[in-house]
Legacy VTK file of the C-alpha trace (Angstrom):
# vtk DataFile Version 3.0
C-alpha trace
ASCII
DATASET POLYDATA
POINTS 332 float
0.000 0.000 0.000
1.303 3.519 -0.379
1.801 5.604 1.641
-0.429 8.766 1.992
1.438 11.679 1.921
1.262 13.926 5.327
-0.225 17.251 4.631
2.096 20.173 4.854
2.188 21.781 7.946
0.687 25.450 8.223
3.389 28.050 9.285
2.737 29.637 13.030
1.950 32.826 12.947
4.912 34.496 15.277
2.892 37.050 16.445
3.232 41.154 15.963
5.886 41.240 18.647
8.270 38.506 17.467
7.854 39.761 13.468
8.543 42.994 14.521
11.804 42.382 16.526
12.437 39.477 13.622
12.799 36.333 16.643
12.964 32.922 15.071
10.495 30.276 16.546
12.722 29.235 19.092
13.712 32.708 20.412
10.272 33.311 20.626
9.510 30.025 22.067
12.450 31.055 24.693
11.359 34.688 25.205
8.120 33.437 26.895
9.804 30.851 28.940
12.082 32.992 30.547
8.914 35.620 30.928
6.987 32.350 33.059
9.427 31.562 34.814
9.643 34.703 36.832
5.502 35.136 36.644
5.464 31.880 38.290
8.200 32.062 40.690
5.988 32.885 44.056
2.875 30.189 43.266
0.417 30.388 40.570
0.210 33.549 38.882
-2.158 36.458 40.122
-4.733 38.061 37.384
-2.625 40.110 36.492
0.166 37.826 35.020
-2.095 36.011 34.010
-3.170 38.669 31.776
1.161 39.504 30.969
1.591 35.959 29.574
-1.343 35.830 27.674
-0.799 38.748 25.895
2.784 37.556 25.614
1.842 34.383 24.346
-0.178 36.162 21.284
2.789 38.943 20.866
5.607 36.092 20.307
2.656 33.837 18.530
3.324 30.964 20.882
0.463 28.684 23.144
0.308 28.136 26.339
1.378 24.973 26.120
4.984 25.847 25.145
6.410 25.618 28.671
9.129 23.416 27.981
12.603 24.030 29.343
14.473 25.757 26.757
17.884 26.928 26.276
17.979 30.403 26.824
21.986 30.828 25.640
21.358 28.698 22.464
18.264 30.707 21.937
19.483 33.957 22.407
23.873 34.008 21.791
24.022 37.923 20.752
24.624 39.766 24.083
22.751 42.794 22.680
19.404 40.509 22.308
19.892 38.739 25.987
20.081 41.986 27.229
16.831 42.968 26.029
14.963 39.747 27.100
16.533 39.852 30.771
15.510 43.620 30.937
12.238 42.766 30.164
11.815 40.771 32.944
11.397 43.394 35.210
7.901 43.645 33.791
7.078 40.178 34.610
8.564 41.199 38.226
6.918 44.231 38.777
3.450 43.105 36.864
1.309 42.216 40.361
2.049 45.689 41.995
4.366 44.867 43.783
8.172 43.237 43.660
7.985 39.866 45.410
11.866 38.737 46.467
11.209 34.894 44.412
10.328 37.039 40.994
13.615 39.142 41.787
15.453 35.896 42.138
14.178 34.416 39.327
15.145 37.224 37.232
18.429 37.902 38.642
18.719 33.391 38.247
18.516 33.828 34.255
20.829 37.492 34.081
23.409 35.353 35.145
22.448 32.096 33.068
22.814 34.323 30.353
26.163 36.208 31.588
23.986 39.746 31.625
24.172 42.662 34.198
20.821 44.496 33.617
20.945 47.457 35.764
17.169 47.398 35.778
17.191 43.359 37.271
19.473 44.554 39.636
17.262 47.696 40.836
14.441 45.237 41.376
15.363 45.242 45.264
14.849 48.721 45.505
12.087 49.092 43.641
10.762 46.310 46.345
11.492 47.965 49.048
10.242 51.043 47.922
13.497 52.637 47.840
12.618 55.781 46.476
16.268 57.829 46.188
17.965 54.745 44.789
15.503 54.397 42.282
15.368 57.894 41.455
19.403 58.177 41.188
19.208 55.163 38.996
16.153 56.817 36.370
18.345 60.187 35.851
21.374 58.421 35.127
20.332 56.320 32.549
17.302 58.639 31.246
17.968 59.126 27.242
15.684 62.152 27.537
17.389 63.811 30.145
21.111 62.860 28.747
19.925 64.174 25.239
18.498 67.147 26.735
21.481 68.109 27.829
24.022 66.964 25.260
21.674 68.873 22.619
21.783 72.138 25.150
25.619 71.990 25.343
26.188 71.017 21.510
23.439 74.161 20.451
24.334 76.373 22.754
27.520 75.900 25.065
27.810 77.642 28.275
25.008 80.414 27.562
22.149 76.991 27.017
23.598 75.343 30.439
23.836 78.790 32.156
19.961 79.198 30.499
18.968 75.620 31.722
20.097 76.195 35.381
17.814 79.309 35.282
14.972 77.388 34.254
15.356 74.891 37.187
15.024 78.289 39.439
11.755 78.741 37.494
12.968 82.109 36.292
13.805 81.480 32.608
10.902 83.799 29.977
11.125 83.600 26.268
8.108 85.660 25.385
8.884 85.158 21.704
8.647 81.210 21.896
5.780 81.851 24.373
3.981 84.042 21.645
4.486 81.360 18.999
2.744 78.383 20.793
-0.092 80.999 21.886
-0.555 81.785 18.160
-1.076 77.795 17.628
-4.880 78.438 18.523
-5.205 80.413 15.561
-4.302 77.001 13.539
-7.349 75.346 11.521
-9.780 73.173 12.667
-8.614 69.833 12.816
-4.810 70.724 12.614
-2.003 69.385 15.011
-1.605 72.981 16.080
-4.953 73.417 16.895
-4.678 69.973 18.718
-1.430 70.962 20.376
-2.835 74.164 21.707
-6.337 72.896 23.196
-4.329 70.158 24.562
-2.417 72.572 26.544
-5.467 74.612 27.111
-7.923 72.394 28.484
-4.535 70.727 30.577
-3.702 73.867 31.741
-0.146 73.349 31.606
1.980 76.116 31.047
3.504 76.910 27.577
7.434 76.380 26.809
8.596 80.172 27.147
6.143 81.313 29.986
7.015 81.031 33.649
7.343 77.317 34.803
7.230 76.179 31.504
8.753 73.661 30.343
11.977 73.968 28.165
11.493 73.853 24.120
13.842 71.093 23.824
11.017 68.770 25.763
7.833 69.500 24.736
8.176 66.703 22.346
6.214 64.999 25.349
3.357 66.746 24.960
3.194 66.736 20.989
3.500 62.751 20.962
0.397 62.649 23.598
-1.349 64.588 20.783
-0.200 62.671 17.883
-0.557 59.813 19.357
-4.034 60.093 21.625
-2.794 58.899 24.707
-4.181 60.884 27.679
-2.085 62.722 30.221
-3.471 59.805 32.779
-1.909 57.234 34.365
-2.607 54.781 31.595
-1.454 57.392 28.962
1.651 58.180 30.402
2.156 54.229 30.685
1.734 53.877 26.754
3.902 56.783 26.129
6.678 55.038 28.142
6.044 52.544 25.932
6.122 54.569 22.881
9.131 55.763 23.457
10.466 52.540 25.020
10.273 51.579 21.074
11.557 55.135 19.814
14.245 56.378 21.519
17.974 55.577 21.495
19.888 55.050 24.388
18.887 53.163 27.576
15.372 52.892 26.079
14.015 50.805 29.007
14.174 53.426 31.369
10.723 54.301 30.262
9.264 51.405 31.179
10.753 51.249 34.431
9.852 54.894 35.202
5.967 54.027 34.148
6.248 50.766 36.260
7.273 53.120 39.230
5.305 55.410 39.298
1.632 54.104 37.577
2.034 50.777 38.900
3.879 50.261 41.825
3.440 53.483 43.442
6.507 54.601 43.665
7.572 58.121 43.828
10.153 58.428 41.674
8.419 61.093 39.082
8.781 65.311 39.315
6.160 66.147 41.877
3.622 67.253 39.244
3.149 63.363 38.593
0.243 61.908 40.553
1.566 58.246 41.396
-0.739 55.383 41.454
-1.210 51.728 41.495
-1.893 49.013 38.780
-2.185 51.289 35.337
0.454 49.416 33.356
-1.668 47.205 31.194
0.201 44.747 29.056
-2.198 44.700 25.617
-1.704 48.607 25.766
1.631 48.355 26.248
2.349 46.384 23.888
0.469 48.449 21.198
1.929 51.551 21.806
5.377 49.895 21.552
4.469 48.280 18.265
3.395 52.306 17.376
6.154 53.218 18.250
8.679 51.197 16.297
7.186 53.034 13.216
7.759 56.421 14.313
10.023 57.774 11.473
11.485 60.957 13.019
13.877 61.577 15.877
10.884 63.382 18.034
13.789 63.708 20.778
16.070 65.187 18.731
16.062 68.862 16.647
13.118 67.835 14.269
11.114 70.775 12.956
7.558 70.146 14.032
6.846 74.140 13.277
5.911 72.468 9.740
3.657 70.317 10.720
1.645 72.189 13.258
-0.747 73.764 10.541
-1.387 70.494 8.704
-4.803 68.003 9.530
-3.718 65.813 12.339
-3.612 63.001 10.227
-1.105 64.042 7.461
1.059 65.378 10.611
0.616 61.929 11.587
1.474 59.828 8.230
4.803 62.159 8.223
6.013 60.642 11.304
4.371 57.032 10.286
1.686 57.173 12.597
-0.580 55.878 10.476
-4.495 56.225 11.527
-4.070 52.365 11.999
-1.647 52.872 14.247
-3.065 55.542 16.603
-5.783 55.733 18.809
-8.567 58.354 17.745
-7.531 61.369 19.006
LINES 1 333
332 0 1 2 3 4 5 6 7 8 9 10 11 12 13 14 15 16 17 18 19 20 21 22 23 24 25 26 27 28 29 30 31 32 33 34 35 36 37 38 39 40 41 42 43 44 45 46 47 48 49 50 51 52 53 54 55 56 57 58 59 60 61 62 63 64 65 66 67 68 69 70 71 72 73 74 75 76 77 78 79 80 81 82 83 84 85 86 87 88 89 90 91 92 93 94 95 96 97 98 99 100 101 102 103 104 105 106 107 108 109 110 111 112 113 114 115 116 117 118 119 120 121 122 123 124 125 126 127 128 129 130 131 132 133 134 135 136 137 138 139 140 141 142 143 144 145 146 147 148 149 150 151 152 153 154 155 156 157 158 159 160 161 162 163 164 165 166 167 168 169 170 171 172 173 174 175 176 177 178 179 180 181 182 183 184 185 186 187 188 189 190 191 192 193 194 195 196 197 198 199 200 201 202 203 204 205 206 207 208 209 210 211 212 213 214 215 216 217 218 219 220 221 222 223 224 225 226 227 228 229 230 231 232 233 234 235 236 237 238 239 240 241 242 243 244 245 246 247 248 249 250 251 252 253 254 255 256 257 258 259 260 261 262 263 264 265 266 267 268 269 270 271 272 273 274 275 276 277 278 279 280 281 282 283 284 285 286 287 288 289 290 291 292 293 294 295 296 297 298 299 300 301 302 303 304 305 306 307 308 309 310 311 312 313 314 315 316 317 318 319 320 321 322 323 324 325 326 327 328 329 330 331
């Protein structure tokens, strides 16, 4: 008799997450291991990783079924890659509200399988013990936006932009030119990103860039991504903005997370004291979409990028120039 041929197996579908950061099967297969292993290092897992490893398990396009020891080294042998899985587990750690000390050791357990030091695994027993200054001193170290902020102030500007920055900290800095200029936004069209940007402001009422207390030029990029974007100034929307730029920035890019994870989920406050803390914002789907919308950002929004242009344009072409697609953002 012959044989009947097997039908072809259908390819798995590896999931946004795992296309987007190009992980083969296995790495994929190994990413969630190592991210249940440290959900389930206290017991079974609360509601809330229950939630983490679901959503992981559709990001990476793996079941639930795939809990199979796995060889995280073999998986994983570029040291630039197992430093982005083992930083990641801080989310798994921090993901119940609070930092128990088995998740911390199961973390720490595969940063050394994998021959990592991940300054965020090892601020995991501050951030249990509430440890607000070592937390804090650990944030503005490693913060991309406040190291660019400063390299672009002394690259621009020298001596006069640090002199100019230190005033600002005093609250005393004016630019009543700049000031003028983000007032006249409200003259912009109907529908425009300037328009958007100034009743964002407005109905905020948060202080322009140039007018006492307000913040410096060189950060209100902040503000315009919570506009082009159409995340709220909330807890939740300042935890998919971390994201965001978790995705989009250069540098020590998980800071963001671990700042949103401080202070809108633990509790923590590690935040300027204009930032309301709370407890239990960081939700994983949204999380993970606003990353995703953030690896298409096409512009350096952090760096000297001229959104002057774009401010009279509809919010959606200001949008598609960046490659924030309306399928990528949430309606404004």
């Amino acid at each position: 008799m012959t044989p009947t041929p097997s039908s072809p197996r259908r390819p798995v579908d590896p999931g946004p997450l795992a296309r987007e950061l190009g992980l083969s099967r296995d790495q994929a297969r190994a990413a969630w291991s190592a991210v249940r292993t440290v959900a389930h290092a206290d017991g079974a897992p609360g509601a809330r990783s229950t939630r983490l490893l679901d959503v992981c398990a559709r990001a990476l396009g793996v079941s639930g079924e795939e809990a199979a020891v796995v060889d995280l080294a073999a998986a994983f042998p570029a040291p630039a890659m197992r430093r982005a899985l083992v930083d990641a587990l801080v989310i798994p750690a921090c993901i119940e509200g609070e930092v128990t000390a088995p998740r911390e050791r199961a973390a720490a357990r595969i940063a050394e399988e994998l021959g990592v030091r991940s300054h965020w695994v090892e601020l995991l027993p501050a951030l249990r013990k509430r440890r607000v200054l070592a937390v804090k001193r650990a944030l503005a170290t490693r913060s991309p936006d406040a190291l660019r902020v400063f390299r672009r102030t002394w690259e621009e500007e020298g001596v006069l932009g640090v002199l100019r920055a230190i005033v600002f900290v005093l609250g005393l800095y004016r630019d009543p030119a700049l000031a003028a200029r983000f007032h006249a936004l409200a003259d912009c069209p109907d529908g425009s990103f300037g328009r958007a940007v100034a009743d964002h402001f407005r109905a905020r009422g948060l202080t322009f860039p140039g007018e006492k207390n307000g913040m410096p030029e060189r950060m209100v990029h902040h503000d315009l991504m919570h506009v082009l974007c159409g995340y709220d100034t909330d807890a939740s929307g300042e935890s998919e903005l971390a994201a965001f730029y978790a995705a989009s920035s250069g540098g020590d890019s998980f800071t963001f997370f671990v700042t949103a994870l401080a202070t809108f989920h633990l509790g923590i406050a590690v935040s300027p004291s204009v930032v309301q803390t709370t407890r239990g914002a960081f939700d994983p789907e949204r999380e993970l979409a606003a990353f995703l919308r953030g690896r298409a950002l096409r512009v350096d929004v952090m760096g000297a990028w001229n959104y002057w242009e774009l401010m009279p344009l509809p919010i959606a072409e200001a949008r598609a120039r960046l490659g924030l697609t309306p399928a990528n953002v949430e309606a404004n």
